[in-house]
C-alpha positions in Angstrom: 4.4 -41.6 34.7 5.1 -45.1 34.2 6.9 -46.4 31.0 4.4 -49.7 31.0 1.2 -49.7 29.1 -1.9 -49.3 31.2 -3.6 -53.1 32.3 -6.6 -51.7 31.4 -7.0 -49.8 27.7 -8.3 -45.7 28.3 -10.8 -46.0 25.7 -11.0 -41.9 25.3 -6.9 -41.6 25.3 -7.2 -44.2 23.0 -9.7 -42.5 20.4 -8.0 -39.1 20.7 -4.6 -40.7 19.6 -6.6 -42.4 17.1 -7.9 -39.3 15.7 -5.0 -37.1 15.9 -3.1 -39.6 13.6 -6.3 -39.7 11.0 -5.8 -35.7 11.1 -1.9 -35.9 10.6 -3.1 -38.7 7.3 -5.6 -35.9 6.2 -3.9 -32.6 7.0 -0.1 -32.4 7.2 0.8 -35.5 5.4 -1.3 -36.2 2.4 0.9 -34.8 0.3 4.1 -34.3 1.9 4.8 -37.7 2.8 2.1 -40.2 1.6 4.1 -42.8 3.4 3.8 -41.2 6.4 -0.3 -40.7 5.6 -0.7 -44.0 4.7 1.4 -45.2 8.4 -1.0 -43.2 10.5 -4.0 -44.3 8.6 -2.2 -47.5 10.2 -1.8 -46.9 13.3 -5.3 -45.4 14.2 -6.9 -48.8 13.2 -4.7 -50.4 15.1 -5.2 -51.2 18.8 -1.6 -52.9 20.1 -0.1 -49.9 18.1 -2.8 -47.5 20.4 -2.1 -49.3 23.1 2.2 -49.1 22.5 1.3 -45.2 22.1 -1.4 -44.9 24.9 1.3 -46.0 27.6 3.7 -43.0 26.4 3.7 -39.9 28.1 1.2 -37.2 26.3 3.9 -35.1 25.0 5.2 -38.2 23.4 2.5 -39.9 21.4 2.8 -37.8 18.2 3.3 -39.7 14.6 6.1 -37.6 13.7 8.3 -39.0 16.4 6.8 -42.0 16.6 7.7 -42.6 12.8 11.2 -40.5 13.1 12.3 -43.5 16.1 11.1 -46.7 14.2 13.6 -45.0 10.8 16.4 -44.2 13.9 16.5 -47.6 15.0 15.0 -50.2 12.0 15.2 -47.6 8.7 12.3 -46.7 6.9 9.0 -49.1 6.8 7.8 -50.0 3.7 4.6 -49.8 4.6 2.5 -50.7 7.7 3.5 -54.0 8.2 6.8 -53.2 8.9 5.9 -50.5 11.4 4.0 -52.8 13.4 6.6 -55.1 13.9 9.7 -52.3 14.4 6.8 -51.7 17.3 5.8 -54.5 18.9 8.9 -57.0 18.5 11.1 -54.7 20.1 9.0 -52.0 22.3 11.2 -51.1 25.1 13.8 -50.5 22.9 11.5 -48.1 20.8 9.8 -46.7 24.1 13.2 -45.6 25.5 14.3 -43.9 21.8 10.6 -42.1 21.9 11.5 -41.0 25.6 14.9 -39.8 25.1 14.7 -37.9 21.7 12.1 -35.2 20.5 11.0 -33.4 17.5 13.5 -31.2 16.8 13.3 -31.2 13.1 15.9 -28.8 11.8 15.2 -27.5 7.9 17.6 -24.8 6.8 15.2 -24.0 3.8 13.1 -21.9 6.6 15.1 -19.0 6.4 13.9 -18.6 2.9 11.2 -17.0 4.8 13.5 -15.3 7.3 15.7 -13.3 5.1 12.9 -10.9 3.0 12.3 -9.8 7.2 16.2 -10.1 8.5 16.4 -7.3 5.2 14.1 -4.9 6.4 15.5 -4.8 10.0 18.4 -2.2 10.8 21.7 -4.0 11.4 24.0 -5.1 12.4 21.6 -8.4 13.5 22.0 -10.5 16.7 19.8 -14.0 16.0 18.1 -15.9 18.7 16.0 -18.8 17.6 13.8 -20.4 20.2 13.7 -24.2 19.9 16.7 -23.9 18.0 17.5 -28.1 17.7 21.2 -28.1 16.1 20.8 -24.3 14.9 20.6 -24.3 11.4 18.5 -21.7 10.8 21.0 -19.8 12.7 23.4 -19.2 9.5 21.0 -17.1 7.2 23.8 -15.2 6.2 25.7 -18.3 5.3 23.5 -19.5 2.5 22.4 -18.3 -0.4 19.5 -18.2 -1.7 17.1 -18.2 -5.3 14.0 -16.2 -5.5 12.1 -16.6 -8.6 15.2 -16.6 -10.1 16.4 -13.8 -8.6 19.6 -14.4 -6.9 20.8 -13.3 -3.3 24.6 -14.0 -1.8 27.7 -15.4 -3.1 27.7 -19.3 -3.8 27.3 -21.5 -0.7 26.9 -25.2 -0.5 23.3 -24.6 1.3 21.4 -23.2 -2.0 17.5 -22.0 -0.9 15.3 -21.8 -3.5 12.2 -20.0 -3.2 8.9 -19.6 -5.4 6.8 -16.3 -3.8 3.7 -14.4 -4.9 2.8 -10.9 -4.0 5.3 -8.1 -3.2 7.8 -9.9 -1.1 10.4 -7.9 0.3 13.6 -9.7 -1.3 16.6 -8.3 -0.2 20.0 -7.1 -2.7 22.3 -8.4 0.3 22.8 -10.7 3.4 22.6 -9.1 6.2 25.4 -8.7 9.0 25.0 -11.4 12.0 27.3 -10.7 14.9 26.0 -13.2 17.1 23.6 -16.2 16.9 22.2 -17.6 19.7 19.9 -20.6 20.5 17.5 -21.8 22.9 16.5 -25.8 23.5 15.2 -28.1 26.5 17.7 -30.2 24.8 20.1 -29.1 21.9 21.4 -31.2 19.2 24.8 -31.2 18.1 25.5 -30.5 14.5 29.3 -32.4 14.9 27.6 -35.3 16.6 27.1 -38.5 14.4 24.3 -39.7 16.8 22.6 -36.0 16.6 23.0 -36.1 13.0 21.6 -39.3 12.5 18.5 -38.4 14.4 18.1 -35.2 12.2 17.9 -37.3 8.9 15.4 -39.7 11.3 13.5 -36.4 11.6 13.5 -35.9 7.8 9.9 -37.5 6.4 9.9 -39.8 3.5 8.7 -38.1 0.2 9.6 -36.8 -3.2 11.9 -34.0 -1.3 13.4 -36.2 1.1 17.0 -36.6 -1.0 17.3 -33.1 -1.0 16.7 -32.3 2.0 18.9 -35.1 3.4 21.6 -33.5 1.3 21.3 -29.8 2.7 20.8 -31.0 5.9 24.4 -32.5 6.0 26.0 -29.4 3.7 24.1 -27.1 6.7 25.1 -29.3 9.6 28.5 -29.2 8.5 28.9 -25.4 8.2 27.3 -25.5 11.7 29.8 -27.4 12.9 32.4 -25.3 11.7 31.2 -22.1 13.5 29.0 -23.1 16.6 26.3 -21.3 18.1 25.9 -19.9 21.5 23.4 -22.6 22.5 21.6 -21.8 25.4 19.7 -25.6 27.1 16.7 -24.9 29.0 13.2 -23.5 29.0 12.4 -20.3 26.9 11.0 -18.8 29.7 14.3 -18.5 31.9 16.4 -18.0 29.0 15.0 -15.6 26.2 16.1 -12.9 28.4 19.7 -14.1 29.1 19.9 -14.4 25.4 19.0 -10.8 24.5 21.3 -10.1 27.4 24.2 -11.5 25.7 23.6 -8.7 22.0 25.9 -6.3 22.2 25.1 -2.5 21.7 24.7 -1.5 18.5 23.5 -4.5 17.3 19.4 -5.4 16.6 18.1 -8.8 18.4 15.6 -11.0 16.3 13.7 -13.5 17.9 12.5 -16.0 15.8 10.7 -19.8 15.5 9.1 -22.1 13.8 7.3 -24.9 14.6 7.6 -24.5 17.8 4.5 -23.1 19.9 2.5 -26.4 19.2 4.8 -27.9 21.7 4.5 -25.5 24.1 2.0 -25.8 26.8 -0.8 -23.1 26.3 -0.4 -20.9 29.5 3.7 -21.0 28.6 3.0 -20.5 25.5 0.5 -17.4 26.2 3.7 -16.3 29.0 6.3 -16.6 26.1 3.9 -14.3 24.0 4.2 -11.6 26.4 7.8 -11.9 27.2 9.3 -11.3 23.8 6.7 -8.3 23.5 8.3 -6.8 26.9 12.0 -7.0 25.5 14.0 -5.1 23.2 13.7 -7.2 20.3 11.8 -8.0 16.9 10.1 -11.1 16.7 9.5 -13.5 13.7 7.2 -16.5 14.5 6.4 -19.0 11.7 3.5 -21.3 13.2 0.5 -23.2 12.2 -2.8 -22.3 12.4 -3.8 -22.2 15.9 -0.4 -21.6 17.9 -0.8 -18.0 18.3 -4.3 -17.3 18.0 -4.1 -13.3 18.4 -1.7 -13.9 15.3 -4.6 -16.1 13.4 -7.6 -13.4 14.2 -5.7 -10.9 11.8 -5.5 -13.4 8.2 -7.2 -12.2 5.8 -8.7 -15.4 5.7 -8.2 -18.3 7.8 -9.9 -21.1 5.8 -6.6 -20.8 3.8 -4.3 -22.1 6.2 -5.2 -25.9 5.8 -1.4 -27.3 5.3 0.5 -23.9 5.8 2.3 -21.7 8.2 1.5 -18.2 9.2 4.6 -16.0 8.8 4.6 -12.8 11.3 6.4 -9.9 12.7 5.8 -8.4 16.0 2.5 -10.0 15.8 1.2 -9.0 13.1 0.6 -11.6 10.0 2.2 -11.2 6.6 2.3 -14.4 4.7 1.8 -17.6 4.1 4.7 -19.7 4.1 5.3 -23.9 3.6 6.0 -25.6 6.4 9.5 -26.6 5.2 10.9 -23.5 3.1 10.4 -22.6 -0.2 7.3 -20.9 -0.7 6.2 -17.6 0.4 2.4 -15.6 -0.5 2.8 -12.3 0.6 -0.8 -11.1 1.5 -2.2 -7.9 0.3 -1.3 -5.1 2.5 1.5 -6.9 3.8 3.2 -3.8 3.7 1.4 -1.7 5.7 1.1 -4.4 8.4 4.9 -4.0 9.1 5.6 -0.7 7.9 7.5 -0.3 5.0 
């Protein structure tokens, strides 16, 4: 696909980028980031901005990278006036950032929602996390943790704190890791300044944003310390290499997050039945919509506006924040997994 924008403007391309930045405004970033909501409201009035984003290739148009390459390369814009000129003064430089870099946000908080699962699973535990970015979510074991005020593992300079309802299964103890592997198209380097810097990019403006910043570098640094096996490439070819690589005796967890929407849906629908074919247990945390057979099984679905779905071995237990920190247990969620 060529890098230029099209001579002549696709007027449908053009609406359906259009509307999938009103939806991102509206949906996910109201009141994440109301930046980020008011920059999309923006950009979908906008036609040079559609335009700029129309010549992209499909898988490149979103406003979460879109937003995450103007901060690389100009900082933050205070507002949409400053987006549009980080755009259109300097667009090749901003088309070839978009082009070479992804989403690959990397939140260490998520495992908030990993751990009450990693608890109930016999170890010792062998981690693979598909679309893994720089792998912090890789070091559950290496963090420790606040829920409601109850605490789990010794200090760590990642702290996780997490506000739950319902019976969630919080464990005494970390569990035992003995390997953690990841799986990326294109991984990220925790030790690399560029990688890093693109992380923080990744990190959207907001009343969390400090924070976040702050145990992204504490995480990144422990990841730097004790490196993952990183596996670069598709899931497809390399899920099963990965859970070739666990050692007997030990239990492999598949997990992601965030990650399906980026999938293509017949890869997407093969990845589903791969992971159910091998010897493993599988977390997902997605949004509404990337694993439907996942979705048909919520108590009720009109409640997903804004969250994830947590799951094991396809079967929906909770609701979880997108980021870390919350988890609603639904009723029953124990006899969905099998206490």
């Amino acid at each position: 696909m060529s890098e230029q924008a099209p001579a002549v403007a696709d007027t449908d391309g053009i609406e359906r980028i259009a509307a999938g930045y009103r939806r991102f405004a509206e949906v996910e970033a109201a009141t994440a980031s109301p930046l980020y909501a008011r920059l999309a409201i923006a950009v979908a009035e906008d036609e040079e901005l559609l335009r700029f984003l129309s010549g992209l290739p499909t898988g490149k148009r979103q406003p979460n990278l879109l937003f995450a390459a103007v901060r690389y390369l100009h900082g933050t814009p205070a507002g949409p006036a400053e987006l549009r000129g980080a755009v259109l003064e300097e667009p090749d430089r901003l088309r070839a950032t978009v082009l070479a870099r992804a989403t690959q946000t990397n939140e260490a908080a998520r495992c908030t929602a990993l751990l009450p699962f990693l608890g109930l699973i016999e170890g010792p535990l062998a981690l693979i996390e598909v679309g893994a970015s720089a792998g912090l979510c890789l070091y559950p074991d290496r963090y420790s943790y606040d829920y409601d005020g109850r605490p789990v593992g010794p200090p760590s300079p990642v702290h996780l704190t997490c506000t739950t309802t319902g019976a969630v299964p919080v464990p005494a103890a970390l569990p035992e890791v003995t390997a953690r592997i990841g799986i990326d198209l294109d991984p990220l380097d925790p030790a690399d300044d560029a990688d890093r810097a693109w992380l923080q990019a990744l990190i959207w403006p907001g009343s969390a944003a400090e924070e976040r910043r702050a145990r992204l570098d504490a995480a990144a640094t422990i990841a730097a310390r004790e490196p993952v096996r990183m596996l670069a490439g598709h899931l497809l070819d390399r899920l099963p290499e990965a859970v070739g690589l666990v050692s007997t005796g030990s239990s492999a967890v598949v997990f992601h997050t965030a990650l399906l929407p980026y999938v293509p849906l017949a890869q997407r629908k093969a990845f589903v039945e791969l992971v159910r074919e091998l010897p493993v247990r599988w977390i997902a945390q997605e949004g509404p919509g990337a694993l439907p057979e996942v979705e048909a099984q919520l108590p009720d679905a009109d409640e997903a506006r804004g969250r994830f779905v947590l799951s094991l071995d396809g079967r929906p237990v909770a609701w979880t924040a997108p980021h870390g920190g919350r988890i609603d247990w639904f009723a029953g969620g124990w006899e969905t997994i099998g206490r």
